[in-house]
VOPAGU-2260 file (C-alpha; in pm, 1 decimal, decimal comma):
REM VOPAGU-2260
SITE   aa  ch    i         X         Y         Z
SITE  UNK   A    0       0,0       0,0       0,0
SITE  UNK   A    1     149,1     369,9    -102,0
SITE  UNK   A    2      14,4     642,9     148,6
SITE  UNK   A    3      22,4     974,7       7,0
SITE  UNK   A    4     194,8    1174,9     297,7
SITE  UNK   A    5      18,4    1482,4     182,3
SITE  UNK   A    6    -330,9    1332,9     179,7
SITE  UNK   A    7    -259,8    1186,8     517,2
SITE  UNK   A    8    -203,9    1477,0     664,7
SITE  UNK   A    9    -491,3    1606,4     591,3
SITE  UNK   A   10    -687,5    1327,1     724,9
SITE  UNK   A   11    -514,9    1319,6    1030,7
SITE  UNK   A   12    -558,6    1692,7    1090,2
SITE  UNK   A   13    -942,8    1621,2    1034,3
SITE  UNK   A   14    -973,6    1288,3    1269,7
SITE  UNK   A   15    -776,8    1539,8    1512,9
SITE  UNK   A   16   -1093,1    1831,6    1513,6
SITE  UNK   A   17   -1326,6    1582,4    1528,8
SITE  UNK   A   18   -1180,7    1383,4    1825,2
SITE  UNK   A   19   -1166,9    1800,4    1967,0
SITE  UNK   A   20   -1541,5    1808,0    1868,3
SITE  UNK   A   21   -1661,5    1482,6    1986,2
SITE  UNK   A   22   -1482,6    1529,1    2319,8
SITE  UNK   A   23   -1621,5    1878,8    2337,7
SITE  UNK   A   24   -2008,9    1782,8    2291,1
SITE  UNK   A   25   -2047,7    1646,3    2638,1
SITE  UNK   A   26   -1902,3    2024,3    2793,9
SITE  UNK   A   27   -2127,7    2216,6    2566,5
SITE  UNK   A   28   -2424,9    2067,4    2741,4
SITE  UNK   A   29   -2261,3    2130,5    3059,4
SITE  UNK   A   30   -2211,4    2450,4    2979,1
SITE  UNK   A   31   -2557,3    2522,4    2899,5
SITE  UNK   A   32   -2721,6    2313,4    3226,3
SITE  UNK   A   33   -2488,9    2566,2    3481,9
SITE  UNK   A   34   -2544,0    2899,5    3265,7
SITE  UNK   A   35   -2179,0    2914,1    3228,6
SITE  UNK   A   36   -2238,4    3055,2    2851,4
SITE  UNK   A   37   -2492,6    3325,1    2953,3
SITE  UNK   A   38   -2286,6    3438,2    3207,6
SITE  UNK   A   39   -2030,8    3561,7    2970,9
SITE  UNK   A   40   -2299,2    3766,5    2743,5
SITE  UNK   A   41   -2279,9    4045,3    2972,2
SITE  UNK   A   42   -1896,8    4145,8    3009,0
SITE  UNK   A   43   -1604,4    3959,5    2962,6
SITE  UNK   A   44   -1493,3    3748,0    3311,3
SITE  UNK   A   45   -1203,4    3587,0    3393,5
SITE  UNK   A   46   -1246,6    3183,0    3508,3
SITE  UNK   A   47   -1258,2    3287,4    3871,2
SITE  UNK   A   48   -1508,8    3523,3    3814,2
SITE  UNK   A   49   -1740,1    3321,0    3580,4
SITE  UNK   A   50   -1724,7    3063,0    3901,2
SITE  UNK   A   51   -1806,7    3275,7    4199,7
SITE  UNK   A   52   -2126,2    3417,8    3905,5
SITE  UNK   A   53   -2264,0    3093,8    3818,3
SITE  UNK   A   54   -2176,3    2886,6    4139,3
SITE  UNK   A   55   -1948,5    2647,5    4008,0
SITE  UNK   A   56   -1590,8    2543,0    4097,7
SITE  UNK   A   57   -1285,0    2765,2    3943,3
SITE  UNK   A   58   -1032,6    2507,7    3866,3
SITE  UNK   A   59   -1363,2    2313,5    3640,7
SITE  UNK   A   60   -1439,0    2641,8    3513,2
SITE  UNK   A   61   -1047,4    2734,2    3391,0
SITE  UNK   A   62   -1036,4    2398,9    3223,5
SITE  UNK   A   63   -1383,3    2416,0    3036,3
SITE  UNK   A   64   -1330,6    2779,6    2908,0
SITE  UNK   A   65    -962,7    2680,1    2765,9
SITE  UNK   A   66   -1134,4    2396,1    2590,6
SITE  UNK   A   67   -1453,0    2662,7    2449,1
SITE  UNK   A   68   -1163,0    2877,0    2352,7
SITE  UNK   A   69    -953,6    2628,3    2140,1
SITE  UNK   A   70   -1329,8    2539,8    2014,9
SITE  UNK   A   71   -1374,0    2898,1    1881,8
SITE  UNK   A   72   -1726,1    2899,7    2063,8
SITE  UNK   A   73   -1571,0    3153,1    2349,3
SITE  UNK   A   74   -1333,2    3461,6    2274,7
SITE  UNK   A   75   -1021,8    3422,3    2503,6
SITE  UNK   A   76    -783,4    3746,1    2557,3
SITE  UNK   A   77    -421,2    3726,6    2651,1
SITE  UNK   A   78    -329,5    4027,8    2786,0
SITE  UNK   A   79    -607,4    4040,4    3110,1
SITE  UNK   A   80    -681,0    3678,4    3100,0
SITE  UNK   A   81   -1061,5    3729,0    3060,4
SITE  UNK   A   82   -1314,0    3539,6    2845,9
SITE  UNK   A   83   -1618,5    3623,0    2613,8
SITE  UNK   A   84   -1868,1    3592,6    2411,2
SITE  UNK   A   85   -1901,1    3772,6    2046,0
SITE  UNK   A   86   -2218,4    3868,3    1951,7
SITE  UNK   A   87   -2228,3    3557,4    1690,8
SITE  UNK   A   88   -2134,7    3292,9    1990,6
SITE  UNK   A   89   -2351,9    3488,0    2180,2
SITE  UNK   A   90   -2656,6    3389,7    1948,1
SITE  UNK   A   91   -2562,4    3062,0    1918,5
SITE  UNK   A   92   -2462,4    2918,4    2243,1
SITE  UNK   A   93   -2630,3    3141,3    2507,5
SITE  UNK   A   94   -2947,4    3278,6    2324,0
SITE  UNK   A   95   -3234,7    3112,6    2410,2
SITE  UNK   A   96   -3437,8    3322,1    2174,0
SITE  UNK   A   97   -3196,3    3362,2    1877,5
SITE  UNK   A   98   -3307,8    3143,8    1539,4
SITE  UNK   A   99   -2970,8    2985,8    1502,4
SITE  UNK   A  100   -2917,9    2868,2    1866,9
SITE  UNK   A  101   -2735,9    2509,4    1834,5
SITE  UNK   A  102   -2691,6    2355,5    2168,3
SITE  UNK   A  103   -3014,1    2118,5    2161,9
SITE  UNK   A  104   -2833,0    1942,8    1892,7
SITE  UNK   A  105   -2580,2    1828,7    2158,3
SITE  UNK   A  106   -2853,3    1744,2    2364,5
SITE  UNK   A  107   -2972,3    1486,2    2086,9
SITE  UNK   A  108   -2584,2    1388,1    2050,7
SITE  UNK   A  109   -2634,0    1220,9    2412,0
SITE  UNK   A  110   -2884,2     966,3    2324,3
SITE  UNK   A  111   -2679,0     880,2    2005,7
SITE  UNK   A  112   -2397,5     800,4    2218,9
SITE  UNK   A  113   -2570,6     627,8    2498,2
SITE  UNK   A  114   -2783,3     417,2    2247,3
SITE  UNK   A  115   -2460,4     322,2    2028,5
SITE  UNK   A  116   -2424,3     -94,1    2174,9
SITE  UNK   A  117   -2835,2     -73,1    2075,2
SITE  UNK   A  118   -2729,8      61,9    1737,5
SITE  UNK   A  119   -2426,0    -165,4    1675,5
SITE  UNK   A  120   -2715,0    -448,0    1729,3
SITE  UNK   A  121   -2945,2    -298,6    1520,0
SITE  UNK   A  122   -2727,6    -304,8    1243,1
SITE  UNK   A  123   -2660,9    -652,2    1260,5
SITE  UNK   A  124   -2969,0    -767,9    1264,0
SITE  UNK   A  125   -3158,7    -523,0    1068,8
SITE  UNK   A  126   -3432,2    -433,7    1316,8
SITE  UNK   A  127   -3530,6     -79,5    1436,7
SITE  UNK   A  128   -3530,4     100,9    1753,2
SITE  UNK   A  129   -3810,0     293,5    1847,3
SITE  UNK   A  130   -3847,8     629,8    1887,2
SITE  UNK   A  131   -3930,6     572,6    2240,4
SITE  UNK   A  132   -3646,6     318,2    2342,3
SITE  UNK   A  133   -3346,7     618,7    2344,7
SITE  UNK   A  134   -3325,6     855,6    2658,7
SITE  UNK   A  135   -3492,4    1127,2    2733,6
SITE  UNK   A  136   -3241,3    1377,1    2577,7
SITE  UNK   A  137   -3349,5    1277,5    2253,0
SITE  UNK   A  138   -3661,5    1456,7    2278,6
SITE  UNK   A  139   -3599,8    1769,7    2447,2
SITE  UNK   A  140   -3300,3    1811,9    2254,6
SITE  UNK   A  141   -3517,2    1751,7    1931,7
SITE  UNK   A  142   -3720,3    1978,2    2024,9
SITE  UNK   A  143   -3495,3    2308,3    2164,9
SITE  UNK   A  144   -3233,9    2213,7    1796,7
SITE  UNK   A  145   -3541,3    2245,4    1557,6
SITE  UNK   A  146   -3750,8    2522,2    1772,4
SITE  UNK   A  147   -3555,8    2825,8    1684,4
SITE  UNK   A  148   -3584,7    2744,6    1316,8
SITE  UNK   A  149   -3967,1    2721,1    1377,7
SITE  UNK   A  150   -4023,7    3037,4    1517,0
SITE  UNK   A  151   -3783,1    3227,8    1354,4
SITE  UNK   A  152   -3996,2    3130,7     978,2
SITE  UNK   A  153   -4308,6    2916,3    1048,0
SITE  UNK   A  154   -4524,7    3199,0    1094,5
SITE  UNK   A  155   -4303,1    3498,9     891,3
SITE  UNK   A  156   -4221,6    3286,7     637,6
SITE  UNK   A  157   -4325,2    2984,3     549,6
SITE  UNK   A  158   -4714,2    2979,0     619,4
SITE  UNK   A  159   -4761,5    3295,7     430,8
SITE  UNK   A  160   -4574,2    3104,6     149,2
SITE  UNK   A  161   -4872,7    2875,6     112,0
SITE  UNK   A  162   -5185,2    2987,6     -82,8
SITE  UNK   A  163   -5457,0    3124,7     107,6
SITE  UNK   A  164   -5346,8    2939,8     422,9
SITE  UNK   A  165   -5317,2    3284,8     659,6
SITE  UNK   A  166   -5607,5    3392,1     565,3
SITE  UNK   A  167   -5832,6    3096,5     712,5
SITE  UNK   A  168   -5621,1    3062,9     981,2
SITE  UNK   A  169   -5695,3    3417,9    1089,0
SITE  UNK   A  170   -6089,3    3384,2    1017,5
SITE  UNK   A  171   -6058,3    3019,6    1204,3
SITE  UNK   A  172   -5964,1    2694,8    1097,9
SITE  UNK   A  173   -5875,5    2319,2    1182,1
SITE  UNK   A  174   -5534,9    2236,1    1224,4
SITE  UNK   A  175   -5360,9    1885,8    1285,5
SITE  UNK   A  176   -4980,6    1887,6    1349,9
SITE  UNK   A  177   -4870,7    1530,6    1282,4
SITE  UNK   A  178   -4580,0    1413,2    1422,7
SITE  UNK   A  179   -4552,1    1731,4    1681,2
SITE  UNK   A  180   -4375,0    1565,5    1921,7
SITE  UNK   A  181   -4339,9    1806,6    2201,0
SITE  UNK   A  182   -4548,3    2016,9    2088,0
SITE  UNK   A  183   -4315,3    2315,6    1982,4
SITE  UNK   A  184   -4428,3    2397,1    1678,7
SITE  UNK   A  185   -4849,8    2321,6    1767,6
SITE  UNK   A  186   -4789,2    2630,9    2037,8
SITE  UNK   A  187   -4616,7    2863,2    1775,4
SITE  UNK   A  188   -4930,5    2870,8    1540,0
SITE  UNK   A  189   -5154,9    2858,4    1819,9
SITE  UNK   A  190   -5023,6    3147,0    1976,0
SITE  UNK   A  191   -5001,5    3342,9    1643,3
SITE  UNK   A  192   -5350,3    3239,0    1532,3
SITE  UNK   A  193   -5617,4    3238,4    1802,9
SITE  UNK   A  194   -5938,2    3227,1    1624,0
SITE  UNK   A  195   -5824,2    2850,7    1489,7
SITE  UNK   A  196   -5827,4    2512,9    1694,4
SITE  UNK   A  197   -5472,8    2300,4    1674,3
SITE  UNK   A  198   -5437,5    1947,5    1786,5
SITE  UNK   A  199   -5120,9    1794,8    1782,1
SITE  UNK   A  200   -5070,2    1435,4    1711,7
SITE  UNK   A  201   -4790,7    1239,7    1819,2
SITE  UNK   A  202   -4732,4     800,2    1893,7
SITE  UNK   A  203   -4502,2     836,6    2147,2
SITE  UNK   A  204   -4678,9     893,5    2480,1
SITE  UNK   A  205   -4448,5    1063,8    2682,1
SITE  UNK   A  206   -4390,1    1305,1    2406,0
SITE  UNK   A  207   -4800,8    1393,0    2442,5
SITE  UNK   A  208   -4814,6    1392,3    2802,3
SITE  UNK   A  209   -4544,6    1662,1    2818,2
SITE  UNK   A  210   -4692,8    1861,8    2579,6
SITE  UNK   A  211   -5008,7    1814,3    2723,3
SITE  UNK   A  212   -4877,2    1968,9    3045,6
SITE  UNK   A  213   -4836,3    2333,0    2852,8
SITE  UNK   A  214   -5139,3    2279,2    2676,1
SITE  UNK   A  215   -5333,7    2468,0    2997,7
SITE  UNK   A  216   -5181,2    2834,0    2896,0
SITE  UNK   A  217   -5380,3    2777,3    2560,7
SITE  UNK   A  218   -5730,6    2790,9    2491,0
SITE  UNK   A  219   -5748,6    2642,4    2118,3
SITE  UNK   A  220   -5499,3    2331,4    2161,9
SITE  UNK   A  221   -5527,5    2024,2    2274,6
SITE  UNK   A  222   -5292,3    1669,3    2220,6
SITE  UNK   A  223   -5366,3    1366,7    2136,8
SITE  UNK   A  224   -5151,4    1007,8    2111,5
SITE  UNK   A  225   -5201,7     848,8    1781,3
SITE  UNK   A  226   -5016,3     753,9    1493,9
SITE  UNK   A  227   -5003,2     922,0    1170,2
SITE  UNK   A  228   -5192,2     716,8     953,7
SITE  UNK   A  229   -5518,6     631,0    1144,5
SITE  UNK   A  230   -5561,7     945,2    1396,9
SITE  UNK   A  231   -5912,5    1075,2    1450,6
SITE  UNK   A  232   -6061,7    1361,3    1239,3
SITE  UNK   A  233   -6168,5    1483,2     920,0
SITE  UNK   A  234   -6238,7    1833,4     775,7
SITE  UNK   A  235   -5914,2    1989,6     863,6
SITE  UNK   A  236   -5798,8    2301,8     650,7
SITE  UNK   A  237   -5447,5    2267,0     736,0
SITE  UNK   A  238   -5228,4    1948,7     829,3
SITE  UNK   A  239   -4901,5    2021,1     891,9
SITE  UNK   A  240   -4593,9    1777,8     958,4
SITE  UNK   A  241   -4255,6    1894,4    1114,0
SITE  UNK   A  242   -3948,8    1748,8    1052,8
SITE  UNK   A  243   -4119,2    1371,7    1128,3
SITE  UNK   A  244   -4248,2    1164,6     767,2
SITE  UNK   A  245   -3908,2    1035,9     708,1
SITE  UNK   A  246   -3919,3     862,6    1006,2
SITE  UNK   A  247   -4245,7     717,0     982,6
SITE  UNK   A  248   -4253,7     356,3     885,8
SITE  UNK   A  249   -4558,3     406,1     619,0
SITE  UNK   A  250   -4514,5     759,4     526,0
SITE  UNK   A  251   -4731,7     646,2     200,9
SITE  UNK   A  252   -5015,0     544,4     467,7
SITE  UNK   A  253   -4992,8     880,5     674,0
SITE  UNK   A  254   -5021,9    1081,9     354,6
SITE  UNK   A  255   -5336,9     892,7     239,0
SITE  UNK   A  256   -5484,0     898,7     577,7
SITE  UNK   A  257   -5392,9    1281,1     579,7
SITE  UNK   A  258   -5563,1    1329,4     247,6
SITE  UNK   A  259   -5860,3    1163,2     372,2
SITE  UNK   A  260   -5876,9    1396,3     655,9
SITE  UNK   A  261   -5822,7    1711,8     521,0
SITE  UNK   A  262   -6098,3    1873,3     349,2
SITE  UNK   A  263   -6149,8    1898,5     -15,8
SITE  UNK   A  264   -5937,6    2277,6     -44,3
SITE  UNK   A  265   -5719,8    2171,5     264,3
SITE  UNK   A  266   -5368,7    2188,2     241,6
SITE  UNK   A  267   -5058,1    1979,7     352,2
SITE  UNK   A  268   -4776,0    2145,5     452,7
SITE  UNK   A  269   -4474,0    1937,6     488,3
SITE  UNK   A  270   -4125,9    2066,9     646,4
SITE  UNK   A  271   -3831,8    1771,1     550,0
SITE  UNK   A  272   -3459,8    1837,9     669,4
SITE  UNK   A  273   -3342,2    1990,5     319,6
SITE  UNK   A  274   -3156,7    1779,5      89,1
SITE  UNK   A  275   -3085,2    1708,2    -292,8
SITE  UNK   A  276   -3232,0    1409,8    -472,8
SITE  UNK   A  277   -2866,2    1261,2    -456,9
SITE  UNK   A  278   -2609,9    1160,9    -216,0
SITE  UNK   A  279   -2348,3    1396,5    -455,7
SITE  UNK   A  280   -2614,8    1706,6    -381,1
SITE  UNK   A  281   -2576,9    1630,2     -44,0
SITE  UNK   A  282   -2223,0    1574,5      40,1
SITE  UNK   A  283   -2174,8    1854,2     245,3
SITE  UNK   A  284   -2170,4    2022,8     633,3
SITE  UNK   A  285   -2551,5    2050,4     650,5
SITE  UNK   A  286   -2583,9    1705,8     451,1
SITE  UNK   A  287   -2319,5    1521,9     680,8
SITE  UNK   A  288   -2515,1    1616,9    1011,8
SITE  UNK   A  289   -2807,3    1525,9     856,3
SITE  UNK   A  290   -2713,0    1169,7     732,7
SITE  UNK   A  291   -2555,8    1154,2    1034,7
SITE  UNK   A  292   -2839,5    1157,0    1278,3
SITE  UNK   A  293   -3049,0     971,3    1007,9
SITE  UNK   A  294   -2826,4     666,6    1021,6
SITE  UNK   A  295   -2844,3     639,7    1426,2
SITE  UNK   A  296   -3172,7     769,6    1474,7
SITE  UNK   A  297   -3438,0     849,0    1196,0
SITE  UNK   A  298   -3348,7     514,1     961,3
SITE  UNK   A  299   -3351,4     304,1    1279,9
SITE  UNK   A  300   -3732,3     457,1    1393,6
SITE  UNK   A  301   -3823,1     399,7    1067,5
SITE  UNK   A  302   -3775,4      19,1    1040,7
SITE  UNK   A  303   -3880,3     -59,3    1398,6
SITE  UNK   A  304   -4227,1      24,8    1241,7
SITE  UNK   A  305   -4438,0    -165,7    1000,9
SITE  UNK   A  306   -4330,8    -108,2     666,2
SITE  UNK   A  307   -4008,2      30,0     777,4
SITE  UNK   A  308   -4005,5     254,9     433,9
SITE  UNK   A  309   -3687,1     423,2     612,1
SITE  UNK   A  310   -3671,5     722,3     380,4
SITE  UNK   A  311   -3402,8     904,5     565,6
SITE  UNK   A  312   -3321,9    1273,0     664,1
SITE  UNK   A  313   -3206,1    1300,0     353,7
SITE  UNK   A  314   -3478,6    1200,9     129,3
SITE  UNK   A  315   -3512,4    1467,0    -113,1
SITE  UNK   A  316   -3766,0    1655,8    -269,7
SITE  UNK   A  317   -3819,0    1436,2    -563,0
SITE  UNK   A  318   -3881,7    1088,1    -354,6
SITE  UNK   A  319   -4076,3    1309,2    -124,1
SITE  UNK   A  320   -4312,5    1452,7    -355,4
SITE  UNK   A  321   -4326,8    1088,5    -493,2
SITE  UNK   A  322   -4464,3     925,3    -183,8
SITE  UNK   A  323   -4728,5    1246,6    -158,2
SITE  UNK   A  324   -4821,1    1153,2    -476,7
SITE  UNK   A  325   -4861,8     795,5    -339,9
SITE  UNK   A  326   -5115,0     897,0    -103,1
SITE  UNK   A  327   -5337,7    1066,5    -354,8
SITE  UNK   A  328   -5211,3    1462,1    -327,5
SITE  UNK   A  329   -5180,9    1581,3    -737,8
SITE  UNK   A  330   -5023,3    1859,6    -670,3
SITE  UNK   A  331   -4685,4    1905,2    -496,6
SITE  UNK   A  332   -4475,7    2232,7    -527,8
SITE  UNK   A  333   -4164,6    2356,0    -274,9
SITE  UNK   A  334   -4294,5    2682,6    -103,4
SITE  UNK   A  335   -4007,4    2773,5      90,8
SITE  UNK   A  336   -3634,5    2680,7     206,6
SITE  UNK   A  337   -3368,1    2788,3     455,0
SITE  UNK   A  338   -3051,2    2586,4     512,8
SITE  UNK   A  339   -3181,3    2371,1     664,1
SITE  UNK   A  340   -3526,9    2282,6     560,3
SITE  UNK   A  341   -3766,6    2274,2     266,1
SITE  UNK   A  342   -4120,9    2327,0     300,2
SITE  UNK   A  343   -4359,7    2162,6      26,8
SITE  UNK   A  344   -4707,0    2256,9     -42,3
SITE  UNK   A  345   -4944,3    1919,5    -129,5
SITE  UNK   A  346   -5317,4    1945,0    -172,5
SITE  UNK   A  347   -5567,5    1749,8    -395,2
């Protein structure tokens, strides 16, 4: 075997920052559990400082800021030995409001890594692993990586980017959100639209029982368990599905049962991790997290369930407006992207 000295080098340098990042993912969430991120937003602090602030122990603190600062996620200066955030780590590490906060990703890292012997299995054998089976992180951290995104464009965006869906929401219509999981994105068009009714529609349990529990601030939502292909209720104007029909096992069953259930003008609106119709398109930062996450968690959901379809994260429009074709929609069109979704338009 020749090696190419160059072209290892440049491997090695690349196993090297992602050994730096995979080590790093555990103190990201610990940063974010003791505040040690937002207490840097305010002025910069040296490690001592940032410890007495946030109640934590220097000599921890010192080690986990040197690490942030190699990281590039905190701003480290020489000369008085203090450390910050910019603006830009700022929004992304310690913003709970900011559309491109990250850290629930890391969250969702957790479960990845504490259901790998599960996964190794899985991979053996072929079978899937249920949404339900990985910890607990999984779902918040689903939940706080994909909210920002939501609120930031669901209602500025990519509603109004549907025909004539604002406008019956704002006289008062029927809305299912399949899939909703913990409810994230059920609450942001409830809030902005309180003339309509929302029910959100999840299979896993504990998923609708904690959405359930913020249900009571809301007048015109309510949750219910069921699966996406046989949940309760016709006549709905809008059915909307976040982020969850590639890891359905029949995603050809929940769009038939969804065009059943929507009325006659009703519209789907479906929001898919975006992607190209080919693994070439997609061989890329956004495209490597994605198929990355797909392989230990979305493929894996997929085939624990009956038809195990396992479409992936990174589907693609094409096969995606192919299986909504499949379950009887005629016309399919992509209303709206950002980085890291498309939104497609289906109705009869």
């Amino acid at each position: 075997m020749n090696i190419d000295g160059t072209k290892l080098e440049q491997l090695l340098g690349t196993m090297v920052n992602e050994l730096g990042a995979a080590a790093n993912a555990a103190l990201v969430m610990t940063g974010d559990k003791l505040g040690l991120y937002r207490g840097l937003v305010a002025r910069p602090l040296t490690a001592a400082a940032l410890a007495r602030a946030t109640g934590t122990h220097e000599r921890y603190v010192r080690e986990w800021l040197s690490s942030q600062a190699a990281s590039g996620f905190v701003t480290y200066d020489a000369a008085t030995d203090r450390f910050s955030l910019s603006p830009e780590q700022a929004a992304v590490l310690a913003d709970e409001e900011s559309p491109v906060n990250m850290t629930g990703g890391f969250y969702s890292l957790a479960a990845v890594y504490a259901g790998e012997p599960r996964l190794a299995d899985a991979f053996r054998t072929g079978k899937g692993i249920l949404w339900g089976d990985h910890c607990t992180c999984l779902f918040c951290g689903t939940e706080r990586f994909f909210r920002p995104g939501y609120r930031d464009h669901l209602i500025g965006e990519w509603l109004p980017a549907l025909g004539g869906v604002v406008e019956k929401l704002e006289r008062g219509a029927r809305v299912a959100d399949v899939g909703c999981g913990h409810g994230a994105s059920t609450f942001i068009m409830a809030a902005a639209f309180p003339r309509s009714e929302f029910v959100g529609i999840d299979f896993h349990a504990e998923s609708v029982a904690h959405a359930n529990g913020h249900a009571r601030a809301f007048a015109n939502v309510a949750f219910e368990q069921a699966r996406a292909q046989d949940f309760a209720g016709t006549g709905f104007d809008l059915v909307t599905m976040f982020d969850a029909l590639h890891d359905m096992g029949d995603p050809v069953g929940a769009t038939a049962h969804i065009r059943q259930a929507l009325k006659g003008d009703g519209t789907l609106m479906l929001v898919e991790p975006r992607a190209g119709d080919s693994l070439a398109d997609n061989l890329n930062p956004v495209g490597r997290c994605f198929y990355s996450f797909s392989a230990s968690i979305c493929v894996p959901a997929s085939l624990g369930q009956e038809v195990g379809a396992a479409l992936g994260a990174q589907a693609g429009e094409k096969r995606l407006t192919e299986t909504m074709h499949q379950g009887g929609f005629t016309k399919v069109r992509r209303a709206a992207a950002t980085p890291f979704n498309m939104v497609l338009e289906a109705k009869a």
